[in-house]
N, C-alpha and C positions, 0 to 999 in steps of 0.2 A: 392690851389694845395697842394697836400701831396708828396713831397720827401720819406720820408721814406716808409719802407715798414711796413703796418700796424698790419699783420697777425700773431701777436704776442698772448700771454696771454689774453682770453677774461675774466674779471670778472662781472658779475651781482652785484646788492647791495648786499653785503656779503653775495653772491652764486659763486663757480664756476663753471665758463662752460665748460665743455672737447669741445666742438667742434663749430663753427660755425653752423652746421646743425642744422634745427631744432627752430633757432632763427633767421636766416637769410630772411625769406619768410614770412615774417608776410602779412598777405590781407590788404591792404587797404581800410578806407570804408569812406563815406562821409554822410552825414546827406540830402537825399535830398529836405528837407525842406530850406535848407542855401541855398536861391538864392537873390544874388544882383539884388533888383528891386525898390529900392526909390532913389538913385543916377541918373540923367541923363547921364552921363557919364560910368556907369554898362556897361560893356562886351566892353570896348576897350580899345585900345592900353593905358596903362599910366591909366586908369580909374578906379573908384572902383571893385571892384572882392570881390566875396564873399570866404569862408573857403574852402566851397567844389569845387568848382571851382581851388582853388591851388590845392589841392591835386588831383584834379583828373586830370590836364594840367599834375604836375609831373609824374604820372604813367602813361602818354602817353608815358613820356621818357621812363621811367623802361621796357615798355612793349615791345619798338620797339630796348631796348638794346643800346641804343647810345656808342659809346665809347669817351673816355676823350681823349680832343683834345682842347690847348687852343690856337689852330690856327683861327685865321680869316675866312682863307680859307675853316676851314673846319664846319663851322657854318652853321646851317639847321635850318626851320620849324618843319615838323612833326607834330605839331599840328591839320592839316588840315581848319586851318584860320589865318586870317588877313595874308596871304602870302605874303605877301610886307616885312613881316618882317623874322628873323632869330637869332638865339643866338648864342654864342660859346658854345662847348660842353662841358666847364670846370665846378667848381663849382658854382660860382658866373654868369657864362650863365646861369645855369641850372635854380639858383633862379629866373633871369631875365624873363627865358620862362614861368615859377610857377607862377609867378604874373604879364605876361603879361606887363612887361618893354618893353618900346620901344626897337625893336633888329632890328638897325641901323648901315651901315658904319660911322666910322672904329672900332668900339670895338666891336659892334654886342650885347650889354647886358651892365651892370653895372658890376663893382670888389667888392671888397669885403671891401673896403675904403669906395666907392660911394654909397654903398646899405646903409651905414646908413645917408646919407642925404633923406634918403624918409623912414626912420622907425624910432620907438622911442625905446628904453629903457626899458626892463618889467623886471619885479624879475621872478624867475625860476621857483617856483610855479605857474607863470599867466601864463606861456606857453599854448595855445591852436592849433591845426590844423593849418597850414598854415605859423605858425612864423615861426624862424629861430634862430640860434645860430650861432653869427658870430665871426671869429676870423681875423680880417684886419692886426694882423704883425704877428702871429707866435712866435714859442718860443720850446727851446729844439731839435731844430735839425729839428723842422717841420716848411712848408711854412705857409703863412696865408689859412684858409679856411673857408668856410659856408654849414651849414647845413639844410635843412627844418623839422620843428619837425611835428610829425602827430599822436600823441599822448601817452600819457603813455601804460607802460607794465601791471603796475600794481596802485599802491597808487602815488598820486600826491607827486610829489619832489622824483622821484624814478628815474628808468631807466625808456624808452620810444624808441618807435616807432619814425623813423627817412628815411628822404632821402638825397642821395648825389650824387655827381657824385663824383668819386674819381678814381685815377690809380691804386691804389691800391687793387681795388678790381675787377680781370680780364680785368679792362679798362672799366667796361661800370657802369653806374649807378643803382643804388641800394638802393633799399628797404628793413631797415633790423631791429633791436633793438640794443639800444646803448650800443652796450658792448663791444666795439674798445679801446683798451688802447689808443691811443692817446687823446680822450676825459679826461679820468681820470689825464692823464701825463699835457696836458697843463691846467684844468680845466674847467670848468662851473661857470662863475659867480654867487653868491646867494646856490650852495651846497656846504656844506661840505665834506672835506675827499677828495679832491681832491690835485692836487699838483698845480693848481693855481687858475686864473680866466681870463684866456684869452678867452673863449667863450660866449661871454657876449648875452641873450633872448634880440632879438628884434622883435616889430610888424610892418609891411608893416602900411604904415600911411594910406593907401587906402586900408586896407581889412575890409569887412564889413560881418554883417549875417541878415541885411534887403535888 
């Protein structure tokens, strides 16, 4: 979750941006050759998942608008499968629905603690489609949060393509390029020039591209 309000100062790598427009609407695109099919476990609940399969579950959210809600109650599918299940509309649901975590009473998804009991550890350069940039305590006046990365803007170790679901941004989830000061304020672990490294790349231990 983000307390603060985010709509401050947007900088690119040493570019400024006057405006959110224009960076905010990036397409999403998936590789459809990335399909999980050597895992028997491929396409369920808790099971391997391929890259484009995350990215394209998230921009189910993006597309139907969801707003941020980190009630129980107000936890949904949307996916149009495995309907038995559901996630919270916050950040760490959102991840949960992206990669197909079980969304179960009573949390409905994993937090942002829990997500990394099922992911590892990458440097900021391995970032690929589907990982995540997690921040589990916060820092500088902002709550803990997670992010889905979906690929760079431009040159690897740059700025990049990202999703989130966040309050901060009209309530509902979003697909945009990371040029949110609060990224630069608490850090990216493994870049420089930031003011820390509280967002440390991690990979889902079950995402695959066979």
């Amino acid at each position: 979750m983000r307390k603060k309000i985010l709509l401050r100062s947007l900088v690119l790598t040493g570019v400024a941006a006057t405006s959110i427009v224009g960076v905010a609407s990036p397409v999403a695109s998936a590789d459809p050759s990335d399909a999980c099919t050597y895992f028997a476990d491929c396409n369920s609940v808790g099971g391997h998942i391929s890259r484009a399969t995350v990215i394209s579950r998230a921009m189910i959210w993006v597309n139907k608008g969801y707003g941020y809600s980190q009630a129980t109650s107000d936890a949904v599918n949307g996916t149009g499968e495995n309907s038995a299940q559901k996630w919270r509309r916050d950040c760490s649901g959102f991840v949960s629905e992206a990669w197909r975590l079980a969304g179960t009473a009573p949390n409905y998804g994993r937090n942002t603690d829990t997500l990394r009991d099922i992911s590892t550890e990458i440097s900021y350069t391995a970032l690929q489609k589907g990982d995540i940039l997690d921040d589990p305590v916060g820092s500088d006046g902002y709550d803990a949060h997670v992010i889905i990365f979906d690929g760079w803007t431009g040159s690897v170790g740059g700025d990049f393509y990202m999703i989130e679901e966040n309050p901060a941004y009209g309530g509902a989830v979003k697909h945009k390029a990371s040029v949110v000061t609060y990224l630069r304020v608490e850090g990216i672990k493994g870049r420089g020039g930031d003011g820390g490294d509280n967002f440390v790349p991690r990979r889902y231990t079950k995402i695959t591209t066979q």
